[in-house]
C-alpha positions as a Markdown table, in Angstrom:
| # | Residue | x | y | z |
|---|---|---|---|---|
| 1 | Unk | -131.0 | 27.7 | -138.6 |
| 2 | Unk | -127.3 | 27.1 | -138.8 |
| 3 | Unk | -126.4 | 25.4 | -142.1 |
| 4 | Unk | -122.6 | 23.3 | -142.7 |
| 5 | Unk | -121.7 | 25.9 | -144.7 |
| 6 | Unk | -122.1 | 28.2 | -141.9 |
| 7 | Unk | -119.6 | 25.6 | -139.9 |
| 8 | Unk | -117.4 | 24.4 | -141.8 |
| 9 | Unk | -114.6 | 26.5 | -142.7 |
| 10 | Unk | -114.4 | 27.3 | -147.0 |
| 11 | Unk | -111.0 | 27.9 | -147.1 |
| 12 | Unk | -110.3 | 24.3 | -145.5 |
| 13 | Unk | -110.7 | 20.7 | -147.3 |
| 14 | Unk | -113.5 | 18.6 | -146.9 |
| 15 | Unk | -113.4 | 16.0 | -144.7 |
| 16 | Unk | -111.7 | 12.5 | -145.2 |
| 17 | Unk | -115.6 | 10.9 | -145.6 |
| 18 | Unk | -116.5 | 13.0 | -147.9 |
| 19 | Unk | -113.4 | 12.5 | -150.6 |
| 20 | Unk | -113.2 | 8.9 | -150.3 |
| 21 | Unk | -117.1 | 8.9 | -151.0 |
| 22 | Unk | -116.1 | 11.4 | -154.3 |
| 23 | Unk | -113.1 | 9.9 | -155.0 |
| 24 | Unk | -110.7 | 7.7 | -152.8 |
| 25 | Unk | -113.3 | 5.1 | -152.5 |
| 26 | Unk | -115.8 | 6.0 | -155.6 |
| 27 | Unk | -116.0 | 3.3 | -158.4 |
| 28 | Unk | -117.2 | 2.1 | -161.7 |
| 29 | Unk | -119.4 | -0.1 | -161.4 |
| 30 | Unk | -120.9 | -2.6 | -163.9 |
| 31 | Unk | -123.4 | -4.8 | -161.5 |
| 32 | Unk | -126.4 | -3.4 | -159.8 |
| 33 | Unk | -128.8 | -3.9 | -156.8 |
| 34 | Unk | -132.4 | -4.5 | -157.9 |
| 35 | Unk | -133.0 | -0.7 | -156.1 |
| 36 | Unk | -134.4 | 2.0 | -158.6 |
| 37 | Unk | -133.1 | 5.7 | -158.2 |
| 38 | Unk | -136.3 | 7.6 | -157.0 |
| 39 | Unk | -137.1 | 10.5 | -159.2 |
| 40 | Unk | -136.3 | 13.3 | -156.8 |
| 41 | Unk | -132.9 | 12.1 | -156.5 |
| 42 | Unk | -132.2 | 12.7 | -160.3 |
| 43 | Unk | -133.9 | 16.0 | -159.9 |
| 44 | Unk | -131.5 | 16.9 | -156.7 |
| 45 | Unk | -128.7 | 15.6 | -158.7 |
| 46 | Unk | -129.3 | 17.6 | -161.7 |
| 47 | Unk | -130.0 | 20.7 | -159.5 |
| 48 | Unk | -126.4 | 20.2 | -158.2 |
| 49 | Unk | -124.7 | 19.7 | -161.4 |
| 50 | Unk | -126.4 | 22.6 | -163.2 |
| 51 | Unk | -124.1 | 24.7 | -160.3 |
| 52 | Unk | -120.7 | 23.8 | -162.3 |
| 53 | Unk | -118.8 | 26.6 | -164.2 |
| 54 | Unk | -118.9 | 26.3 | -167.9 |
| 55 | Unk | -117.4 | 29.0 | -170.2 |
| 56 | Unk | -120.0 | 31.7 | -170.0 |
| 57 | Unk | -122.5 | 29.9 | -168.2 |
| 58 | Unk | -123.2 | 28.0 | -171.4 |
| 59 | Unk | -124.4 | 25.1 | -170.3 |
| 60 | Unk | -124.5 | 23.1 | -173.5 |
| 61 | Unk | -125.2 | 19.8 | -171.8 |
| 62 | Unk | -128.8 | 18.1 | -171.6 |
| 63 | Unk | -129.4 | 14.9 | -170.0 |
| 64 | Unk | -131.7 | 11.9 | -170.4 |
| 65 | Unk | -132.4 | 9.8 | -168.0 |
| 66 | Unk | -133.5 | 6.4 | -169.0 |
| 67 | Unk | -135.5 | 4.7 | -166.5 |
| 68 | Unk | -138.4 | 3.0 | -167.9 |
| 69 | Unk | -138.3 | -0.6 | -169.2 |
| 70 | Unk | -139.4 | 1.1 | -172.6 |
| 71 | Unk | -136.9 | 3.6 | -172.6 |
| 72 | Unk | -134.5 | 0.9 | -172.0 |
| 73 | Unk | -135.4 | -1.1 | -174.8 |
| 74 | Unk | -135.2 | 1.6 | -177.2 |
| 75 | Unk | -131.6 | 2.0 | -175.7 |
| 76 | Unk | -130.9 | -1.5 | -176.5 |
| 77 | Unk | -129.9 | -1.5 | -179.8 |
| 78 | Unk | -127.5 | 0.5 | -180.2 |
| 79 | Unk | -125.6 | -0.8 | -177.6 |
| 80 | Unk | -122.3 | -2.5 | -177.9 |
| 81 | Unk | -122.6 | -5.9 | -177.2 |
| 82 | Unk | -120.2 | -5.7 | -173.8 |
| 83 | Unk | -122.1 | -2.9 | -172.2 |
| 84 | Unk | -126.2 | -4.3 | -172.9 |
| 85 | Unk | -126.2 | -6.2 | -170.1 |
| 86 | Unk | -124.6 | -3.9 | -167.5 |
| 87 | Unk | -127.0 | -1.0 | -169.3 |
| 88 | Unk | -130.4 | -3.3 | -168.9 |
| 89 | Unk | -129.8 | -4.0 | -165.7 |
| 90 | Unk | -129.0 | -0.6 | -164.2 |
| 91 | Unk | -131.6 | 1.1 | -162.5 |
| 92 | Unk | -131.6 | 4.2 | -165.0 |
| 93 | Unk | -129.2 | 5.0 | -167.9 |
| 94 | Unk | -128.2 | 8.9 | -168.3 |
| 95 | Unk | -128.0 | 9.9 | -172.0 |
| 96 | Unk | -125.3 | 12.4 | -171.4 |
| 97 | Unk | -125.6 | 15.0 | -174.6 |
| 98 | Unk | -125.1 | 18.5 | -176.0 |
| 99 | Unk | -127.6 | 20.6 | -177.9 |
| 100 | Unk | -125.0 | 21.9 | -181.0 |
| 101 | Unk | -127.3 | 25.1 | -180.8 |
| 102 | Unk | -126.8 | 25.6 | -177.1 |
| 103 | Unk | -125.8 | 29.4 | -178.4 |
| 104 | Unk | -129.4 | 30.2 | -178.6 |
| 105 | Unk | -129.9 | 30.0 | -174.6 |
| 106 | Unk | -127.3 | 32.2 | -174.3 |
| 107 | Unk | -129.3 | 35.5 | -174.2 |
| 108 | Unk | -130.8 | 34.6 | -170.5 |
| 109 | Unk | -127.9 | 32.2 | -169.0 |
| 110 | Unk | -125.4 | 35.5 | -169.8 |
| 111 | Unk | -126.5 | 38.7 | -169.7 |
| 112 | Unk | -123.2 | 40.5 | -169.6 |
| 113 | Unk | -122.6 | 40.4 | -173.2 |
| 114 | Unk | -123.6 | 39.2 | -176.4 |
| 115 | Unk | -122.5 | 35.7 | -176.3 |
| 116 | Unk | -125.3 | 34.4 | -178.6 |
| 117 | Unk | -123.0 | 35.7 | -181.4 |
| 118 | Unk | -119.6 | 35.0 | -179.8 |
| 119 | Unk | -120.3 | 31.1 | -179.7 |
| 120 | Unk | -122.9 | 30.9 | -182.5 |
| 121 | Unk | -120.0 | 32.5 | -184.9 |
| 122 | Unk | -118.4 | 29.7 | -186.6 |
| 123 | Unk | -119.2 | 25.8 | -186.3 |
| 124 | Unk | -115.8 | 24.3 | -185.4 |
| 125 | Unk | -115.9 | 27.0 | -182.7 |
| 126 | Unk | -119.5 | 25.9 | -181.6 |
| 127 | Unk | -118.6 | 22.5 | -181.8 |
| 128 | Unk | -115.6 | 22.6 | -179.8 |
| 129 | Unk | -117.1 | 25.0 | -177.1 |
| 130 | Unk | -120.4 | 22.0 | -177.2 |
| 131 | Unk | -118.2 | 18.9 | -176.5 |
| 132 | Unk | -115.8 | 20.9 | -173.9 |
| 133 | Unk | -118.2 | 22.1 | -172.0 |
| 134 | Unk | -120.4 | 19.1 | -172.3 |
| 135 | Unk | -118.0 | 16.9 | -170.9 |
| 136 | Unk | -117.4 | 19.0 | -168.3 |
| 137 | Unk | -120.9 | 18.9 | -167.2 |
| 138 | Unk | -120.8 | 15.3 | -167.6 |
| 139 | Unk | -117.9 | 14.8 | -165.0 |
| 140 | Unk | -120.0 | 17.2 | -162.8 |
| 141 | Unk | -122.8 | 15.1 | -162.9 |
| 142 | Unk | -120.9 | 12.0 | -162.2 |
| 143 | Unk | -120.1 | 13.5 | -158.5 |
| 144 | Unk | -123.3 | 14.7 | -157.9 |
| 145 | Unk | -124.4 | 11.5 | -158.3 |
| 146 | Unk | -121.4 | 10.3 | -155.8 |
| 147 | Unk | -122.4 | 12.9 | -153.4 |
| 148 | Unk | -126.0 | 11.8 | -153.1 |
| 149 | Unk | -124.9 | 8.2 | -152.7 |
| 150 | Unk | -125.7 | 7.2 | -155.9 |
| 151 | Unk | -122.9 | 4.8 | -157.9 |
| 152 | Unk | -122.0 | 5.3 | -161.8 |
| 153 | Unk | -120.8 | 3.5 | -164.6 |
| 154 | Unk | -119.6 | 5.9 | -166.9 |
| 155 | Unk | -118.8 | 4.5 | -170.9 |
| 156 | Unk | -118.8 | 4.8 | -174.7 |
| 157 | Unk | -119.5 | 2.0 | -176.8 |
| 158 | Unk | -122.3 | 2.8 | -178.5 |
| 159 | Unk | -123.2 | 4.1 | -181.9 |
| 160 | Unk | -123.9 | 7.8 | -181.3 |
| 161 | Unk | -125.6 | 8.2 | -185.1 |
| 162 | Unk | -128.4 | 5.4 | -184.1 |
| 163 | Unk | -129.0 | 6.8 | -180.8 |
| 164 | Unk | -128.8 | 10.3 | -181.6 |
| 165 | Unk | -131.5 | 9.5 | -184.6 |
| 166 | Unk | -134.2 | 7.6 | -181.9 |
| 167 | Unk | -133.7 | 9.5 | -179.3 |
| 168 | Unk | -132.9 | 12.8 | -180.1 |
| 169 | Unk | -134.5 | 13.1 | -183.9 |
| 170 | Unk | -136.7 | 16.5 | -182.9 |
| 171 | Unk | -134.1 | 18.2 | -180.4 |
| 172 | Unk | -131.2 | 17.7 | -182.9 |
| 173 | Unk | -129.0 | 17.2 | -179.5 |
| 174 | Unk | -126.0 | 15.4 | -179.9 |
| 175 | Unk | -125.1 | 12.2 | -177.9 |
| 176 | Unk | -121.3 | 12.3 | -175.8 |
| 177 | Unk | -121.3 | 9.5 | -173.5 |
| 178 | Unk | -123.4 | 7.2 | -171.4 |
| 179 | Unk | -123.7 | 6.6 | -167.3 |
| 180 | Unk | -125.5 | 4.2 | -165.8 |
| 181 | Unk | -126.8 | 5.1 | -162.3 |
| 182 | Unk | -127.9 | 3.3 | -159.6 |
| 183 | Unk | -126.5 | 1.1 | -156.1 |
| 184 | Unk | -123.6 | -0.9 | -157.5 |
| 185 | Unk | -122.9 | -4.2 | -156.0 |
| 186 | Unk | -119.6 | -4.2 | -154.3 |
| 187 | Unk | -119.0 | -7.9 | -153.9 |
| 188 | Unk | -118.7 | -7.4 | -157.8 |
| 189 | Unk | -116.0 | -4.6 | -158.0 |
| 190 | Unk | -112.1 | -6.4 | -158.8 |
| 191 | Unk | -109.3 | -4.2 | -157.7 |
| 192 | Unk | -108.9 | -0.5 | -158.5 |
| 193 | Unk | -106.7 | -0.6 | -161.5 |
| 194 | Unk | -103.3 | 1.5 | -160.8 |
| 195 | Unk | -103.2 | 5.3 | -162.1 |
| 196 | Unk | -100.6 | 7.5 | -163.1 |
| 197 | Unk | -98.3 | 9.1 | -160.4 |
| 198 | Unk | -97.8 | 12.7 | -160.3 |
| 199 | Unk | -94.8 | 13.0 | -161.1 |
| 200 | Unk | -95.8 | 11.4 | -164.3 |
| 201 | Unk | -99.1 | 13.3 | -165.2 |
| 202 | Unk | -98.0 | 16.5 | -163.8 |
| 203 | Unk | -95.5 | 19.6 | -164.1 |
| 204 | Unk | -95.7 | 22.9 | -161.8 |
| 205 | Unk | -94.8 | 26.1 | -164.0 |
């Protein structure tokens, strides 16, 4: 069977459908349709995100996904007051974390070298290595989601202690940020606010 990979050229972009789906014509979005995100889609979409390069292959980041009206109420709380409502009424919440002792899986995600002890040799260094390539996995995660139709409203405002001690009180993982999923409500969305130009963001060396 003949695959798109096997038909599309890789040296060539993807087509204009594809990046405004990613990007062009991606948003945040803070209002939902009463339709839930079927549990094989979050298992597709974190079997796509898992793909993305971290340093290593060290794959600090672990996910909850918060679906149930239980595990929403114990989300509640430690909400900011701005974000509860968008949060409650999304069809599932994704606790985006990082397990500080992600050094420890090391051993089988990179056999090449003794990494264990490369990243597991001083805290800042763990840390720093934890929350980089945490958040990478977290922007990975966000265009999956795009990619399989899904919508996200990516934030902060929340108290990462509280959180981290209901949620994550056996695992020791450590909260980052919070993106609601779902099938946002376009008639809600105001207009895309402006971004920097690249001639203000960018040099070429």
């Amino acid at each position: 069977m003949t695959s798109m990979a096997d038909l599309r050229d890789p040296d060539t972009p993807l087509p204009a459908p594809a990046l405004d789906q990613l990007f062009r014509e991606a948003r945040t979005y803070a209002e939902w349709r009463d339709k839930p995100v079927n549990p094989e889609t979050l298992q597709t979409l974190y079997d796509l995100l898992r793909l993305g390069p971290t340093s290593a292959n060290c794959c600090p980041a672990r996910f909850v996904f918060v679906a149930t009206p239980a595990g929403k109420e114990s989300l509640r709380p430690h909400l900011a007051k701005g974000n509860v409502e968008q949060t409650m009424s999304a069809p599932c919440t994704v606790i985006v974390a990082y397990d500080p002792r992600f050094y420890e899986k090391m051993p089988t995600l990179y056999r090449q070298a003794d990494m264990k002890a490369y990243f597991s040799k001083d805290p800042d260094f763990t840390y720093e290595n934890a929350l980089r390539n945490g958040s990478l996995q977290g922007a990975y995660l966000i265009l999956a989601a795009r990619s399989l139709g899904l919508d996200c409203g990516p934030m902060s405002g929340f108290n990462n202690k509280t959180l981290d001690e209901t949620f994550f009180a056996e695992t020791g993982w450590k909260s980052n940020f919070l993106c609601n999923l779902g099938y946002g409500r376009k008639d809600s969305l105001t207009p895309r606010n402006t971004r920097l130009s690249f001639k203000e963001a960018c040099r070429v060396a």
